[in-house]
C-alpha positions as CSV (number, residue, x, y, z in Angstrom):
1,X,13.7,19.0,-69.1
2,X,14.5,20.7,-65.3
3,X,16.2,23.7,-66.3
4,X,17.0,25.7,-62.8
5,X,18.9,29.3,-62.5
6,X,21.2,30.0,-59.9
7,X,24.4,31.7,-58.5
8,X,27.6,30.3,-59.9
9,X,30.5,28.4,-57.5
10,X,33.4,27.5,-57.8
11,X,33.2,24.0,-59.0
12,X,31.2,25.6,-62.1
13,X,34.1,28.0,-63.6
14,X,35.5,24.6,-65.9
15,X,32.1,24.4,-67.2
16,X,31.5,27.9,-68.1
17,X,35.2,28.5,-69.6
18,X,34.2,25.6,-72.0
19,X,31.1,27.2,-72.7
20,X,32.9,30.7,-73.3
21,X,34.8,28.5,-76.2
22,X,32.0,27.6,-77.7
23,X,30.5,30.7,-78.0
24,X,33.2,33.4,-78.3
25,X,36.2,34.3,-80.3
26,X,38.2,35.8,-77.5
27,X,36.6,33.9,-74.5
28,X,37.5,34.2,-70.9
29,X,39.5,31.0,-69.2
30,X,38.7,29.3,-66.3
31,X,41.3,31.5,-64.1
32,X,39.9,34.9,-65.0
33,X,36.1,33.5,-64.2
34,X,37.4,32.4,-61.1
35,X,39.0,35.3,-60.5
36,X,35.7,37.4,-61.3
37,X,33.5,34.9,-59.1
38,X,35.7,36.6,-55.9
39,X,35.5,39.9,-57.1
40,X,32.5,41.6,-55.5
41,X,31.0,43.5,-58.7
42,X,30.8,40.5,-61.0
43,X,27.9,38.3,-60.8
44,X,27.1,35.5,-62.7
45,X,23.9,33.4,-62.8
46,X,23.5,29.7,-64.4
47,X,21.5,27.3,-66.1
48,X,21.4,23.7,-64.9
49,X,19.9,21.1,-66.0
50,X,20.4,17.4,-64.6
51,X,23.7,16.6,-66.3
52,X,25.3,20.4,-65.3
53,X,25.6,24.1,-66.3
54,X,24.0,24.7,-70.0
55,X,23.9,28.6,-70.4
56,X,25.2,31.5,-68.0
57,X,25.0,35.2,-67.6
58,X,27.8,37.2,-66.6
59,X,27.3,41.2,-65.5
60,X,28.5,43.7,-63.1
61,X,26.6,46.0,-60.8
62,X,28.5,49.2,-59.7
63,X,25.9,51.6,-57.6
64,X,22.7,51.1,-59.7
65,X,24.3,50.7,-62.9
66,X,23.9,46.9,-64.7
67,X,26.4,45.8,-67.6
68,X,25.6,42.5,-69.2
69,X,28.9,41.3,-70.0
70,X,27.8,37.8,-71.6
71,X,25.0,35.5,-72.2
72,X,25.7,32.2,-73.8
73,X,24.1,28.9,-74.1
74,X,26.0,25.6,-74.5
75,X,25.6,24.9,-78.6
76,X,23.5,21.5,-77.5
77,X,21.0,23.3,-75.8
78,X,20.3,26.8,-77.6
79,X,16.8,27.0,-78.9
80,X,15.1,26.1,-75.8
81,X,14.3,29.3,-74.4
82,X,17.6,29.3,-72.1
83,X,18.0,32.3,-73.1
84,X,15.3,34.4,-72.3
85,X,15.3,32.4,-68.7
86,X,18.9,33.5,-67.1
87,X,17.2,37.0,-68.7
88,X,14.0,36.6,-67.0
89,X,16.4,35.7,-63.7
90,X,18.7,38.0,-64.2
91,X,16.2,41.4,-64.6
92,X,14.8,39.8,-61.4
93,X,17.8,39.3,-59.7
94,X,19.6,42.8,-60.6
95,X,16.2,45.0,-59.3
96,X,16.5,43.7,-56.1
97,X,19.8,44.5,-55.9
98,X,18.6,48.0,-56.7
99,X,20.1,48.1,-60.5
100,X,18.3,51.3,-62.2
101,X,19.8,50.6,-65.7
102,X,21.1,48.3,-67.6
103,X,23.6,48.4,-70.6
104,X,25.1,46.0,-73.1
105,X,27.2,45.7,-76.3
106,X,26.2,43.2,-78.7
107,X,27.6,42.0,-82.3
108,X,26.0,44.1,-85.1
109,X,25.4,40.8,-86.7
110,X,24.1,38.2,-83.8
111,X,20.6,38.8,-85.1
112,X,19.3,36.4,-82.2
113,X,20.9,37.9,-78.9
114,X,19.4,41.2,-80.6
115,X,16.1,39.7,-81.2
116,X,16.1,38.4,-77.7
117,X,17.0,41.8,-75.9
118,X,14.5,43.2,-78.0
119,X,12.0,40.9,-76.5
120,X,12.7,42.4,-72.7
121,X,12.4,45.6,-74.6
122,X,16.2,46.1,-74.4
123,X,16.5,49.9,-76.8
124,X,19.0,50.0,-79.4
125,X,21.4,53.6,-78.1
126,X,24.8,53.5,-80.6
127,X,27.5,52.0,-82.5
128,X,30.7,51.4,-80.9
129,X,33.0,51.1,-84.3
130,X,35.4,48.1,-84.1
131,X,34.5,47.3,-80.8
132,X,34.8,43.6,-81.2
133,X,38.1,41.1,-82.8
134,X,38.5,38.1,-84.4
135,X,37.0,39.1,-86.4
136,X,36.8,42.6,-86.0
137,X,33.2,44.3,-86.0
138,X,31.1,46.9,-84.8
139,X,28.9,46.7,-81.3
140,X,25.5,47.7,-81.2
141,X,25.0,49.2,-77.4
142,X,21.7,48.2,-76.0
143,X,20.2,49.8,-72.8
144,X,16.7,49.4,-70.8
145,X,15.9,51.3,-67.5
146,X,14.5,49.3,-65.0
């Protein structure tokens, strides 16, 4: 399996609003990932694979501050280390843009995306109470200085 990371386009937005649907409870839609894909503070990185996008990466830089906003990974391809790539890219990606820090906020109870920040030694910082709906539930921030 060829599994390549790269910047989104255009063209990929449909893809990646079906993937948010898949993987979140309150997901973005195609026009607001467009609309963050012209915006010059959002980034967003893919996986591909030979039939199309299969996991993304969305953040913002603003001066050297990083905020992961999401990582997901289509439901047919999780367990495959996609994941931990589009991190791998994405930690390469944000220090040559001159990111210092990164931050996150993460489901108290997605044991995995935990495990996996923990694995690129992302520190657990706080509880933001109710952060998250549908249903409702507490964040766990995350930071790691690069």
């Amino acid at each position: 399996m060829n599994i390549t990371v790269d910047k989104i386009t255009k063209n990929d937005a449909p893809r990646v609003a079906q993937i948010e649907k898949e993987c979140f409870s309150v997901p973005f839609t195609e026009d607001d990932i467009s609309s963050y894909i012209e915006s010059p503070i959002w980034h967003f990185l893919v996986a591909r694979n030979e039939e199309g996008v299969i996991g993304y990466i969305s953040f913002t830089i603003i001066l050297d501050e990083c905020q992961i906003v999401n990582v997901a990974v289509s439901q047919g391809a999780r367990c495959r280390g996609i994941g931990s790539l589009l991190l791998d890219h994405f930690l390469s990606y944000v220090k040559e843009k001159g990111a210092k820090s990164v931050y996150l906020e993460v489901r108290e109870s997605n044991s995995a995306a935990i495990m996996l920040y923990e694995k690129f030694n992302f520190s657990r910082s706080g509880i933001s109470k109710n952060h998250y709906t549908k249903p409702t539930e507490n964040a766990l921030l995350m930071s790691l200085m690069l």
